[in-house]
C-alpha positions, 0 to 999 in steps of 0.5 A: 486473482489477487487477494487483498488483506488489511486487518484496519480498512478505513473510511476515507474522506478526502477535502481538496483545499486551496491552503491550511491555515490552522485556527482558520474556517477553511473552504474546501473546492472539492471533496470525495468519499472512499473506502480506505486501508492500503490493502483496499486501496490495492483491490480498489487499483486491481479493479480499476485494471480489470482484473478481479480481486477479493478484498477481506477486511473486519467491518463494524458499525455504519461506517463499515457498511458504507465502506463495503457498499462502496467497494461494491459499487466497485465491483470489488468482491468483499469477503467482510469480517463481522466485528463488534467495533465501528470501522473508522473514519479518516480525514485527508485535507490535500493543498494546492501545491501537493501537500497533504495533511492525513488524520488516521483515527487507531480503529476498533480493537478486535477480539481473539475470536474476531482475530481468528476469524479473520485469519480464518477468512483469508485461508479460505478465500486464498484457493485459487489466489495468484497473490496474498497482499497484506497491507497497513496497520495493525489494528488494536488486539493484534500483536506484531506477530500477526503478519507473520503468522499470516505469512507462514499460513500463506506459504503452507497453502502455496501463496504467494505473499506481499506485504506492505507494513512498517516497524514491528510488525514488518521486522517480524514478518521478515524472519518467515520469509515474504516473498515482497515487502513494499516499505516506503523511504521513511519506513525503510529507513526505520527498519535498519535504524538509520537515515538514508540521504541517498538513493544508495542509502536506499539501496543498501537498506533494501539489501539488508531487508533481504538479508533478513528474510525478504524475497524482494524489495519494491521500495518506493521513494516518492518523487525520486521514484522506485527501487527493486531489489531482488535476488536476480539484481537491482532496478531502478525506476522513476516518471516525471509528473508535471502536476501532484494533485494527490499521494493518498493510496499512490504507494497502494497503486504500485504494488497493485501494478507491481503484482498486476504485472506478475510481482517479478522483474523489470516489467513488474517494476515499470507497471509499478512506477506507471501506476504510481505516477498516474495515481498522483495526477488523480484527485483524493485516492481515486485509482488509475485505470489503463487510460490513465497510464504513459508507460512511454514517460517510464524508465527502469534502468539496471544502472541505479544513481546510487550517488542522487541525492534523495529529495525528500530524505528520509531521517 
Protein backbone atom coordinates (compact mmCIF):
# COMPACT_ATOMS: atom_id res chain seq x y z
CA UNK A 1 0.00 0.00 0.00
CA UNK A 2 1.46 3.43 -0.60
CA UNK A 3 0.39 5.94 1.43
CA UNK A 4 0.03 9.50 0.09
CA UNK A 5 0.16 12.91 1.78
CA UNK A 6 -0.38 16.48 0.61
CA UNK A 7 -1.15 18.96 3.22
CA UNK A 8 -2.58 21.62 0.11
CA UNK A 9 -5.02 19.01 -2.16
CA UNK A 10 -6.70 21.01 -4.62
CA UNK A 11 -9.46 21.19 -7.12
CA UNK A 12 -8.43 21.01 -10.40
CA UNK A 13 -10.30 22.28 -13.64
CA UNK A 14 -8.33 21.99 -16.63
CA UNK A 15 -9.81 23.74 -20.36
CA UNK A 16 -8.01 22.41 -23.37
CA UNK A 17 -7.68 25.69 -25.76
CA UNK A 18 -6.68 26.12 -29.34
CA UNK A 19 -4.34 29.20 -28.23
CA UNK A 20 -4.28 31.96 -25.32
CA UNK A 21 -4.69 35.30 -26.07
CA UNK A 22 -4.62 37.60 -23.22
CA UNK A 23 -7.61 40.11 -23.23
CA UNK A 24 -9.49 37.90 -25.61
CA UNK A 25 -12.80 35.69 -24.77
CA UNK A 26 -11.02 32.42 -25.35
CA UNK A 27 -13.14 28.93 -26.37
CA UNK A 28 -12.37 25.85 -24.86
CA UNK A 29 -12.84 22.25 -27.02
CA UNK A 30 -12.51 20.44 -24.07
CA UNK A 31 -12.73 20.54 -20.37
CA UNK A 32 -12.03 18.09 -17.09
CA UNK A 33 -12.65 18.29 -13.41
CA UNK A 34 -10.00 16.44 -11.13
CA UNK A 35 -8.95 16.20 -7.67
CA UNK A 36 -5.47 17.67 -7.42
CA UNK A 37 -2.19 18.19 -5.42
CA UNK A 38 0.79 15.88 -6.30
CA UNK A 39 0.28 13.70 -3.79
CA UNK A 40 -3.49 13.09 -4.90
CA UNK A 41 -2.23 13.06 -7.99
CA UNK A 42 0.06 10.08 -7.19
CA UNK A 43 -2.83 7.76 -5.35
CA UNK A 44 -4.83 8.89 -8.27
CA UNK A 45 -1.71 6.90 -10.72
CA UNK A 46 -1.20 3.95 -7.95
CA UNK A 47 -4.93 3.45 -8.47
CA UNK A 48 -5.23 3.90 -12.22
CA UNK A 49 -2.37 0.52 -11.85
CA UNK A 50 -4.36 -1.51 -9.53
CA UNK A 51 -2.71 -1.31 -6.98
CA UNK A 52 -4.23 0.31 -3.44
CA UNK A 53 -3.36 3.39 -2.08
CA UNK A 54 -4.74 5.81 0.75
CA UNK A 55 -4.87 9.44 0.10
CA UNK A 56 -4.71 11.85 3.44
CA UNK A 57 -5.43 15.43 2.79
CA UNK A 58 -7.28 18.38 4.91
CA UNK A 59 -10.68 19.12 3.15
CA UNK A 60 -13.09 22.04 3.75
CA UNK A 61 -15.84 23.73 2.28
CA UNK A 62 -17.83 22.50 -1.18
CA UNK A 63 -15.10 22.02 -2.81
CA UNK A 64 -13.23 19.56 -0.64
CA UNK A 65 -16.29 17.69 -0.76
CA UNK A 66 -16.31 17.35 -4.55
CA UNK A 67 -12.43 16.77 -4.16
CA UNK A 68 -13.23 13.40 -1.84
CA UNK A 69 -16.35 12.12 -3.83
CA UNK A 70 -14.09 12.41 -6.85
CA UNK A 71 -11.43 10.33 -5.42
CA UNK A 72 -14.11 7.86 -4.47
CA UNK A 73 -15.21 7.53 -7.80
CA UNK A 74 -11.69 6.40 -8.02
CA UNK A 75 -11.64 3.97 -5.79
CA UNK A 76 -9.12 5.81 -3.94
CA UNK A 77 -9.47 5.52 -0.07
CA UNK A 78 -9.38 8.77 1.40
CA UNK A 79 -8.52 9.28 5.07
CA UNK A 80 -9.74 13.49 5.12
CA UNK A 81 -8.68 15.96 7.34
CA UNK A 82 -11.63 18.25 8.75
CA UNK A 83 -10.44 21.92 8.36
CA UNK A 84 -12.44 25.17 8.75
CA UNK A 85 -10.83 26.82 5.36
CA UNK A 86 -12.44 25.82 1.93
CA UNK A 87 -10.14 23.71 -0.12
CA UNK A 88 -9.13 25.31 -3.22
CA UNK A 89 -9.61 25.75 -6.82
CA UNK A 90 -7.20 25.48 -9.58
CA UNK A 91 -7.46 26.36 -13.14
CA UNK A 92 -4.96 24.95 -15.86
CA UNK A 93 -5.71 26.10 -19.53
CA UNK A 94 -3.45 23.38 -21.68
CA UNK A 95 -2.78 25.01 -25.79
CA UNK A 96 -2.48 22.93 -28.70
CA UNK A 97 1.01 22.98 -29.04
CA UNK A 98 1.77 21.84 -25.21
CA UNK A 99 2.12 24.84 -23.43
CA UNK A 100 0.25 25.01 -20.30
CA UNK A 101 -0.86 28.12 -18.14
CA UNK A 102 -1.37 26.97 -14.28
CA UNK A 103 -3.50 29.45 -11.97
CA UNK A 104 -2.82 27.95 -8.28
CA UNK A 105 -4.73 29.70 -5.83
CA UNK A 106 -2.51 29.72 -1.91
CA UNK A 107 -5.37 27.45 0.13
CA UNK A 108 -6.90 27.63 3.26
CA UNK A 109 -4.54 28.48 6.08
CA UNK A 110 -4.64 25.56 8.59
CA UNK A 111 -4.79 25.78 12.50
CA UNK A 112 -2.12 24.19 15.03
CA UNK A 113 -4.89 21.89 16.16
CA UNK A 114 -5.67 21.22 12.05
CA UNK A 115 -1.67 20.73 12.00
CA UNK A 116 -1.57 18.25 14.35
CA UNK A 117 -4.20 16.62 13.21
CA UNK A 118 -2.98 15.90 10.19
CA UNK A 119 0.39 14.64 11.40
CA UNK A 120 -1.64 12.59 13.63
CA UNK A 121 -3.95 10.98 10.44
CA UNK A 122 -0.74 9.95 8.86
CA UNK A 123 0.75 8.16 11.96
CA UNK A 124 -2.23 6.00 12.03
CA UNK A 125 -2.94 4.98 8.61
CA UNK A 126 0.96 4.50 7.59
CA UNK A 127 0.51 0.35 9.88
CA UNK A 128 0.87 -1.20 7.15
CA UNK A 129 2.48 1.28 4.32
CA UNK A 130 5.31 -0.04 2.11
CA UNK A 131 5.64 3.71 1.28
CA UNK A 132 4.98 7.41 2.78
CA UNK A 133 4.78 9.84 -0.48
CA UNK A 134 4.58 13.23 0.73
CA UNK A 135 4.17 15.93 -2.14
CA UNK A 136 3.66 19.85 -3.01
CA UNK A 137 3.10 22.90 -1.23
CA UNK A 138 2.86 23.72 2.14
CA UNK A 139 -0.24 25.33 2.68
CA UNK A 140 -0.61 28.53 5.07
CA UNK A 141 0.07 27.91 9.01
CA UNK A 142 2.56 25.09 8.33
CA UNK A 143 6.54 26.26 8.79
CA UNK A 144 9.04 24.80 6.35
CA UNK A 145 9.93 22.63 9.22
CA UNK A 146 6.56 20.46 8.51
CA UNK A 147 8.39 17.94 6.31
CA UNK A 148 10.75 17.18 8.17
CA UNK A 149 8.97 16.34 11.23
CA UNK A 150 6.77 14.10 9.06
CA UNK A 151 10.04 12.55 7.92
CA UNK A 152 11.62 11.63 11.41
CA UNK A 153 7.89 10.34 12.44
CA UNK A 154 8.17 8.21 9.36
CA UNK A 155 11.34 6.75 9.90
CA UNK A 156 10.34 5.88 13.76
CA UNK A 157 7.36 3.94 12.70
CA UNK A 158 9.82 2.15 10.21
CA UNK A 159 8.33 4.00 6.88
CA UNK A 160 9.78 4.52 3.98
CA UNK A 161 9.36 8.13 3.04
CA UNK A 162 9.50 10.01 -0.53
CA UNK A 163 9.18 13.43 -0.78
CA UNK A 164 8.40 15.61 -3.54
CA UNK A 165 8.51 19.51 -2.46
CA UNK A 166 10.83 22.30 -3.60
CA UNK A 167 12.70 25.64 -1.56
CA UNK A 168 12.62 25.60 2.18
CA UNK A 169 10.53 23.12 2.70
CA UNK A 170 12.65 20.55 0.88
CA UNK A 171 16.17 21.95 1.96
CA UNK A 172 14.77 21.20 5.55
CA UNK A 173 13.77 18.02 4.83
CA UNK A 174 16.86 16.82 3.82
CA UNK A 175 18.88 16.99 7.03
CA UNK A 176 16.46 13.83 8.48
CA UNK A 177 17.45 12.08 5.74
CA UNK A 178 14.23 10.81 3.09
CA UNK A 179 14.71 8.10 1.54
CA UNK A 180 13.62 9.88 -2.07
CA UNK A 181 13.00 13.32 -3.21
CA UNK A 182 11.70 14.03 -6.65
CA UNK A 183 12.75 17.65 -7.59
CA UNK A 184 12.18 18.53 -11.00
CA UNK A 185 14.99 20.53 -13.21
CA UNK A 186 13.86 24.35 -12.02
CA UNK A 187 13.81 22.86 -8.39
CA UNK A 188 16.79 21.19 -8.46
CA UNK A 189 18.43 24.04 -9.64
CA UNK A 190 17.17 26.07 -6.73
CA UNK A 191 17.99 23.84 -4.16
CA UNK A 192 21.87 24.22 -5.07
CA UNK A 193 21.49 28.09 -6.20
CA UNK A 194 22.69 27.74 -9.60
CA UNK A 195 21.70 27.04 -13.28
CA UNK A 196 21.93 23.87 -14.70
CA UNK A 197 22.72 23.92 -18.90
CA UNK A 198 23.26 20.43 -18.92
CA UNK A 199 22.37 17.14 -17.85
CA UNK A 200 25.85 16.97 -16.09
CA UNK A 201 24.75 20.04 -14.19
CA UNK A 202 21.81 17.90 -13.39
CA UNK A 203 24.00 15.27 -12.16
CA UNK A 204 26.26 16.73 -10.10
CA UNK A 205 23.17 18.94 -8.51
CA UNK A 206 21.59 15.41 -7.68
CA UNK A 207 24.86 14.39 -6.10
CA UNK A 208 24.89 17.34 -3.94
CA UNK A 209 21.21 16.51 -2.58
CA UNK A 210 22.46 13.45 -1.48
CA UNK A 211 25.34 14.91 0.11
CA UNK A 212 22.95 16.79 2.15
CA UNK A 213 21.04 14.00 3.22
CA UNK A 214 18.72 12.50 0.49
CA UNK A 215 18.62 8.63 -0.13
CA UNK A 216 18.27 8.85 -3.60
CA UNK A 217 17.33 11.46 -6.35
CA UNK A 218 14.83 10.68 -9.00
CA UNK A 219 15.20 13.88 -11.06
CA UNK A 220 12.92 14.67 -13.68
CA UNK A 221 14.15 16.74 -16.32
CA UNK A 222 11.12 17.07 -18.81
CA UNK A 223 11.62 16.11 -22.46
CA UNK A 224 15.12 15.10 -21.77
CA UNK A 225 13.95 12.72 -19.39
CA UNK A 226 15.03 11.33 -15.96
CA UNK A 227 17.96 11.04 -13.67
CA UNK A 228 18.35 8.57 -10.68
CA UNK A 229 21.18 8.81 -8.55
CA UNK A 230 21.44 6.78 -5.57
CA UNK A 231 23.95 5.28 -3.46
CA UNK A 232 24.39 2.10 -5.82
CA UNK A 233 25.33 4.79 -9.00
CA UNK A 234 23.55 6.69 -11.68
CA UNK A 235 20.79 6.02 -14.53
CA UNK A 236 19.73 7.85 -16.89
CA UNK A 237 16.24 7.34 -18.49
CA UNK A 238 14.33 8.95 -21.28
CA UNK A 239 11.11 7.88 -24.17
CA UNK A 240 10.15 9.69 -27.01
CA UNK A 241 6.73 11.17 -27.28
CA UNK A 242 5.34 12.08 -30.38
CA UNK A 243 2.46 14.08 -29.38
CA UNK A 244 2.31 16.45 -25.72
CA UNK A 245 -1.02 16.88 -24.90
CA UNK A 246 -0.63 17.48 -21.31
CA UNK A 247 2.34 17.79 -18.34
CA UNK A 248 -0.15 18.57 -15.32
CA UNK A 249 0.50 15.73 -12.79
CA UNK A 250 3.27 13.67 -15.36
CA UNK A 251 5.98 14.42 -12.69
CA UNK A 252 2.98 12.75 -10.09
CA UNK A 253 2.73 9.86 -12.43
CA UNK A 254 6.71 8.86 -12.32
CA UNK A 255 6.94 8.81 -8.76
CA UNK A 256 3.81 6.65 -8.72
CA UNK A 257 5.50 4.29 -11.20
CA UNK A 258 8.91 4.90 -9.35
CA UNK A 259 7.42 3.43 -6.27
CA UNK A 260 4.91 0.95 -7.97
CA UNK A 261 8.11 -0.73 -8.99
CA UNK A 262 9.53 -0.74 -5.65
CA UNK A 263 11.49 2.96 -5.27
CA UNK A 264 14.81 1.22 -5.97
CA UNK A 265 17.14 0.89 -9.03
CA UNK A 266 17.15 0.56 -12.91
CA UNK A 267 13.70 -1.08 -13.35
CA UNK A 268 12.12 1.54 -10.81
CA UNK A 269 13.48 4.09 -13.04
CA UNK A 270 12.15 2.83 -16.25
CA UNK A 271 8.36 2.22 -14.65
CA UNK A 272 9.11 5.76 -13.69
CA UNK A 273 10.18 7.21 -17.23
CA UNK A 274 6.81 4.78 -18.55
CA UNK A 275 4.62 6.52 -16.61
CA UNK A 276 5.54 9.86 -17.14
CA UNK A 277 5.54 9.65 -20.99
CA UNK A 278 2.11 7.95 -21.22
CA UNK A 279 1.11 10.56 -18.76
CA UNK A 280 1.93 13.53 -21.41
CA UNK A 281 0.09 11.58 -24.18
CA UNK A 282 -3.18 11.96 -21.88
CA UNK A 283 -5.44 15.00 -21.63
CA UNK A 284 -5.66 17.22 -18.38
CA UNK A 285 -4.27 15.34 -15.49
CA UNK A 286 -5.95 12.05 -16.57
CA UNK A 287 -3.45 8.94 -15.08
CA UNK A 288 -2.02 6.21 -17.33
CA UNK A 289 -3.25 2.98 -16.72
CA UNK A 290 -0.99 -0.30 -17.72
CA UNK A 291 -2.55 -0.15 -21.48
CA UNK A 292 -1.41 3.16 -21.61
CA UNK A 293 2.34 2.10 -20.90
CA UNK A 294 5.25 1.26 -24.00
CA UNK A 295 7.76 0.11 -21.86
CA UNK A 296 9.65 -1.26 -25.30
CA UNK A 297 9.94 2.82 -26.29
CA UNK A 298 11.99 3.08 -22.51
CA UNK A 299 15.48 3.47 -22.25
CA UNK A 300 17.70 3.48 -18.97
CA UNK A 301 21.41 3.56 -19.34
CA UNK A 302 24.12 3.56 -16.69
CA UNK A 303 26.34 5.72 -19.19
CA UNK A 304 24.30 9.22 -18.49
CA UNK A 305 25.03 12.29 -21.54
CA UNK A 306 26.20 14.22 -19.05
CA UNK A 307 27.95 16.58 -21.89
CA UNK A 308 23.57 16.82 -23.68
CA UNK A 309 22.60 19.97 -23.42
CA UNK A 310 19.23 20.32 -21.61
CA UNK A 311 16.17 21.63 -23.79
CA UNK A 312 14.53 23.39 -21.33
CA UNK A 313 17.43 24.75 -19.11
CA UNK A 314 16.96 25.41 -15.85
CA UNK A 315 17.94 29.12 -14.39
Amino acid sequence: MILTVTPNPSLDRTYEVPMLHRGEVVRATGERMDPGGKGVNVSRAVAAAGRRTVAVLPLGGAPGALVAELLDAQGIEVAPVPVAGATRSNIALAEADGVLTKINAPGPELSADEQELLLDTVRRQSRGADWIACCGSLPRGLAPSWYADLVTRAHTAGVRIALDTSGPALLAALREGPDVVKPNAEELAEAVGRPLATVGDALKAAEELRGLGAGAVLASLGADGQLLVDGAGAWFGSAHVDVVRSNVGAGDSSLAGFLIAGGRGREALASAVAHGAAAVRLPGSVMPTPRDLDPAAVTVTAEVPVDRPLKEPAP
